[in-house]
C-alpha positions as CSV (number, residue, x, y, z in Angstrom):
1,X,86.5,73.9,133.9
2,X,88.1,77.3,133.8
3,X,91.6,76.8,134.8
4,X,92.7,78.6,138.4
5,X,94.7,81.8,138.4
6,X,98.3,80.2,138.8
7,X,98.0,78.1,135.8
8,X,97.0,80.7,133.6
9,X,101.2,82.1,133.8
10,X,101.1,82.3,130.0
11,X,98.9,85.6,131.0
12,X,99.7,87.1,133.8
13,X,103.3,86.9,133.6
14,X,106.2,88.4,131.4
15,X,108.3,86.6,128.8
16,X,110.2,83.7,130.1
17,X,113.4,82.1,128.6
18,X,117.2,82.9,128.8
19,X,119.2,81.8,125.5
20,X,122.3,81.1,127.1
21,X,123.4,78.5,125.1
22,X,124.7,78.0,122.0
23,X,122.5,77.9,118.6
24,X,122.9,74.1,118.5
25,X,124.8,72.2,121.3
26,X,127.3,69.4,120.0
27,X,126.6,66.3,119.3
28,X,122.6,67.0,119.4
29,X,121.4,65.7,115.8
30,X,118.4,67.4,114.1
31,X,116.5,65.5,111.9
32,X,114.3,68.3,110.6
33,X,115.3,72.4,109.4
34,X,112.1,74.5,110.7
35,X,111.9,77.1,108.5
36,X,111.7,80.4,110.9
37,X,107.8,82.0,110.9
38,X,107.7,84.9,113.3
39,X,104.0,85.2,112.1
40,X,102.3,81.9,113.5
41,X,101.9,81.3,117.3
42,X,102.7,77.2,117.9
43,X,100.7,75.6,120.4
44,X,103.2,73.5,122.3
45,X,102.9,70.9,125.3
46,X,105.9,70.2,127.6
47,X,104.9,67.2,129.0
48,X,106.2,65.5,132.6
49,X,109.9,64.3,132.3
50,X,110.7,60.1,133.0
51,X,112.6,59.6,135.7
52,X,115.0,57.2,134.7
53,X,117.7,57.6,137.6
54,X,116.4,54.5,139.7
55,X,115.7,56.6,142.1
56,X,112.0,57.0,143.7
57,X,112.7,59.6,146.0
58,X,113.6,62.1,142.3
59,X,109.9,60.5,140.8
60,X,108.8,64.2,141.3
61,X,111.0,66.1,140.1
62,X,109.6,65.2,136.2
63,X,106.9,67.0,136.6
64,X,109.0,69.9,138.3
65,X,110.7,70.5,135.6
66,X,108.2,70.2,133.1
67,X,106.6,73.6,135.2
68,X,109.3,75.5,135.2
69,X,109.6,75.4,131.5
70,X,106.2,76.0,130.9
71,X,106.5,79.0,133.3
72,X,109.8,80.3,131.5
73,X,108.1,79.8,127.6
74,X,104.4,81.0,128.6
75,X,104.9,84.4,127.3
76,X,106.9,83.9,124.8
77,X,104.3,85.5,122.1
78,X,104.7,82.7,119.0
79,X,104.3,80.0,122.0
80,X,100.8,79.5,123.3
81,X,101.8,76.5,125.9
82,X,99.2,73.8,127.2
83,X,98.2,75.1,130.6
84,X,99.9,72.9,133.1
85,X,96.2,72.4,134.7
86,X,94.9,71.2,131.4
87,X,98.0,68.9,130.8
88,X,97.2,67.1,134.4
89,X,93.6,66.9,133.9
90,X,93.9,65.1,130.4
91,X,96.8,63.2,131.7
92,X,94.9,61.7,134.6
93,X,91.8,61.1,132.3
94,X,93.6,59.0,130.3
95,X,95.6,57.2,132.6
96,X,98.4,58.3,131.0
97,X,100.7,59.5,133.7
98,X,101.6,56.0,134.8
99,X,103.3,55.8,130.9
100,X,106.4,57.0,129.4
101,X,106.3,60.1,128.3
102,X,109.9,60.3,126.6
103,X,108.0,57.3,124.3
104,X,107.4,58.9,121.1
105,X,103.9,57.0,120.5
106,X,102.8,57.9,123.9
107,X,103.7,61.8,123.7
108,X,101.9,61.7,120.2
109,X,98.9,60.3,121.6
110,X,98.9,62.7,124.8
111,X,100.0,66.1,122.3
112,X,96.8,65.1,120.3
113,X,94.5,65.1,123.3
114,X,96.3,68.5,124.0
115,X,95.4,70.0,120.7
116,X,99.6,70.9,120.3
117,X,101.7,71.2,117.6
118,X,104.5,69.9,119.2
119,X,106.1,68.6,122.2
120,X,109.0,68.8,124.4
121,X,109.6,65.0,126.1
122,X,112.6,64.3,128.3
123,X,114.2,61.9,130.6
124,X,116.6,62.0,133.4
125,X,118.5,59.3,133.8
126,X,121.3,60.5,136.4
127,X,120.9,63.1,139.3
128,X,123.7,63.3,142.0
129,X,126.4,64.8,141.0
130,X,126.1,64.8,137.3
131,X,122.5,65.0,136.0
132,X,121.7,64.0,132.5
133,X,118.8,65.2,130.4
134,X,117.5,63.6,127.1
135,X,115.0,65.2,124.9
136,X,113.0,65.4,121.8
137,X,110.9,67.8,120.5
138,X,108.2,66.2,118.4
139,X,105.6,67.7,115.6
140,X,101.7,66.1,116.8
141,X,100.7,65.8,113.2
142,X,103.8,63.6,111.7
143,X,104.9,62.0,115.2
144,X,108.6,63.4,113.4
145,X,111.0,63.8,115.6
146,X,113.0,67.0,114.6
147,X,115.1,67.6,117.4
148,X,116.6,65.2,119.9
149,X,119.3,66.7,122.6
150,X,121.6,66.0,125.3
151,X,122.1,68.5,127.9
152,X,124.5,67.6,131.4
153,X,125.9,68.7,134.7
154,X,125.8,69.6,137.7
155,X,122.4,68.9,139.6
156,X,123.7,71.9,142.3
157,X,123.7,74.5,138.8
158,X,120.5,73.4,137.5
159,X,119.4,77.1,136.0
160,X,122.1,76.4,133.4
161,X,120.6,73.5,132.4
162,X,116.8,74.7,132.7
163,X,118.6,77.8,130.1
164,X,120.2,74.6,127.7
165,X,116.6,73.1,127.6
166,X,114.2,75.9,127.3
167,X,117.3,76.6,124.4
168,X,116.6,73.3,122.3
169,X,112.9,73.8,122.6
170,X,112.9,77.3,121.2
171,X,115.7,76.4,118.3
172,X,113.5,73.6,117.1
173,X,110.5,75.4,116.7
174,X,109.9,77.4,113.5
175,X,109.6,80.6,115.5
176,X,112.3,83.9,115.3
177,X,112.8,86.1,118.2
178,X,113.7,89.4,117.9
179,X,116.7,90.7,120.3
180,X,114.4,92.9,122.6
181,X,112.1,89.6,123.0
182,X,115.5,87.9,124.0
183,X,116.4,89.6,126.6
184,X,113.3,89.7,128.0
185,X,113.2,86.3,128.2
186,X,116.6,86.7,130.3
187,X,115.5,88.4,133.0
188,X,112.3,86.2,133.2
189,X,114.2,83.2,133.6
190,X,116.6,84.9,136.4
191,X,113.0,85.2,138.4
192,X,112.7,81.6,137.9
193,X,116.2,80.9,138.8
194,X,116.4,78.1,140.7
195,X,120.4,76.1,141.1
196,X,119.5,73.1,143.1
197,X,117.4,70.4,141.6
198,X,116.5,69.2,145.4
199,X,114.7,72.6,145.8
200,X,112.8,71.4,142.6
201,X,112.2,67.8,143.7
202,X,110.7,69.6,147.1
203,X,108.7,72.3,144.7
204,X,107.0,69.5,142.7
205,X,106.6,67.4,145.7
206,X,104.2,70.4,146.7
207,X,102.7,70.3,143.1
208,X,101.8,66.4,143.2
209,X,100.0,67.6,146.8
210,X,98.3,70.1,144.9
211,X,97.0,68.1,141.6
212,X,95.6,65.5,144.7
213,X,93.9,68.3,145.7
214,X,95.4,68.1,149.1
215,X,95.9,72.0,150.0
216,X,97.4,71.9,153.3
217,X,100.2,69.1,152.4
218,X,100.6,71.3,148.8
219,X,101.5,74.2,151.5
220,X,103.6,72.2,153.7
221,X,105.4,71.1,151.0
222,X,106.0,74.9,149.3
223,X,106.4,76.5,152.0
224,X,110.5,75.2,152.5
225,X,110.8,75.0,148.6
226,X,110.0,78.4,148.8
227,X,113.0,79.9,151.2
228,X,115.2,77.5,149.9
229,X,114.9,78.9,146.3
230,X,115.2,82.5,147.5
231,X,111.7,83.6,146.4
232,X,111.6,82.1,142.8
233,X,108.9,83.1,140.8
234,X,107.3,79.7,139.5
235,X,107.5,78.7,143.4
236,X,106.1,81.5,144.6
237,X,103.2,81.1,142.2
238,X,102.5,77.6,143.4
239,X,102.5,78.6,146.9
240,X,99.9,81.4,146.7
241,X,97.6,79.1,144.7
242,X,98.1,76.4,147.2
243,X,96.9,79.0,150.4
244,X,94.1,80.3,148.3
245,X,92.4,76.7,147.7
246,X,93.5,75.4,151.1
247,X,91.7,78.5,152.5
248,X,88.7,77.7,150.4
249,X,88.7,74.3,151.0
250,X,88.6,75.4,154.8
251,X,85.7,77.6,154.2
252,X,83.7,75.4,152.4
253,X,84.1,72.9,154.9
254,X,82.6,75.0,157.7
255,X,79.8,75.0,156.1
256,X,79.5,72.0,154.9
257,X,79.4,70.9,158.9
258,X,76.8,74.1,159.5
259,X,74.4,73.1,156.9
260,X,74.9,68.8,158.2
261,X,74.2,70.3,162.1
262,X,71.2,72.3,160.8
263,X,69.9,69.0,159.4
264,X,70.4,67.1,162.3
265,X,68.3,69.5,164.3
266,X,65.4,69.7,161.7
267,X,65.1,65.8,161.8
268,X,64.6,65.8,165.1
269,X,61.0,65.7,166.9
């Protein structure tokens, strides 16, 4: 199935990261050197983050998350990234959405079905006020774990830790950005800015909605995410796609009851 307009970001959209952080945050080990290789495009899968908070009402924000990164990396041009539409379908085929994805077996098994090189897993294990992020970043072919990072604070200044994680992704990766490339990536991720991770637990609300294939709730649920993030791009996105199908799935409907009506009639003696 060709994937729909929204999820193809990696083409229709500018380059996407902000560098904000430092080369390598403290106390976040690396297990691996990646020797730089500004040549090679690395396919790479950012798969849904484990809510470990103990909270049910934050079980959406995961997957949140793992959009907006995909959004900020997807034109990054020695990144081709898993098209969030492909990551869901392959994830529900395999019943692996019900698994932990910060489990480096599990992420292994899913980056193979992806066809990626590597992988970005996380988990949150704290939200209000102090939110905690652990990651990894994981090579398909070894199951090696060359990076693993910590990044923390505030869950009302979320962009500066959505800039810290796109950060460790792109670091560990053996990929070299030039300065023009850079700053690019800046001002993509200031389209994508979004400081409250409630707005994204309400944005990715709307994206479970969507993935069920239930329009009209996706647009309910976008619809606030949208005002409340001030027009962010990756929200914005989501919302359009989410009118277009719920006006299709209207259409096609209709007709559905024209075509059962005309039958009826036909039948009759």
């Amino acid at each position: 199935m060709r994937p729909s307009p929204m999820f193809r970001w990696s083409r229709r959209i500018t380059l996407a990261l902000a560098l904000a952080a430092p080369a390598v945050l403290a106390g976040q080990p690396v297990t691996k050197a990646q020797p730089a290789d500004s040549g090679r495009v690395r396919t790479v899968a950012v798969l849904y983050f484990d809510n470990n908070s103990g909270r049910t009402d934050y079980d959406p924000l995961g997957r949140g998350i793992s959009a907006m990164l995909i959004t900020d990396l997807s034109a990054v041009p020695q990144i081709r990234l898993v098209e969030r539409e492909r990551l869901q379908n392959v994830l529900a085929e395999q019943q692996l959405q019900q698994l932990s994805m910060f489990d480096p077996a599990t992420a292994v098994r899913a980056g193979k079905l992806l066809g990626a090189e590597y992988l970005l897993t996380g988990a949150f294990s704290a939200v209000d006020p102090q939110m905690r992020i652990d990651t990894r970043v994981i090579r398909v072919e070894t199951g090696e774990i060359v990076r693993t990072a910590k990044v923390q604070g505030n869950a009302d200044d979320f962009f500066k830790l959505q800039q810290k994680l796109a950060h460790e992704l792109v670091s560990a990766l053996p990929i070299a950005l030039s300065p023009a490339s850079l700053d690019s990536l800046q001002k993509q991720q200031q389209r994508n800015r979004i400081d409250d991770a409630r707005v994204i637990v309400d944005f990715a609300a709307g994206l479970v909605r969507l993935d069920n294939r239930d329009y009209v709730g996706a647009v309910e649920k976008l619809a606030p995410a949208l005002t409340r993030s001030h027009d962010a791009l990756v929200v914005q996105l989501a919302y359009d796609e989410a009118k277009k199908r719920a006006s299709a799935s209207a259409k096609q409907s209709a007709k559905d009851k024209v075509r059962s009506g005309l039958r009826g009639l036909l039948k009759r003696p």
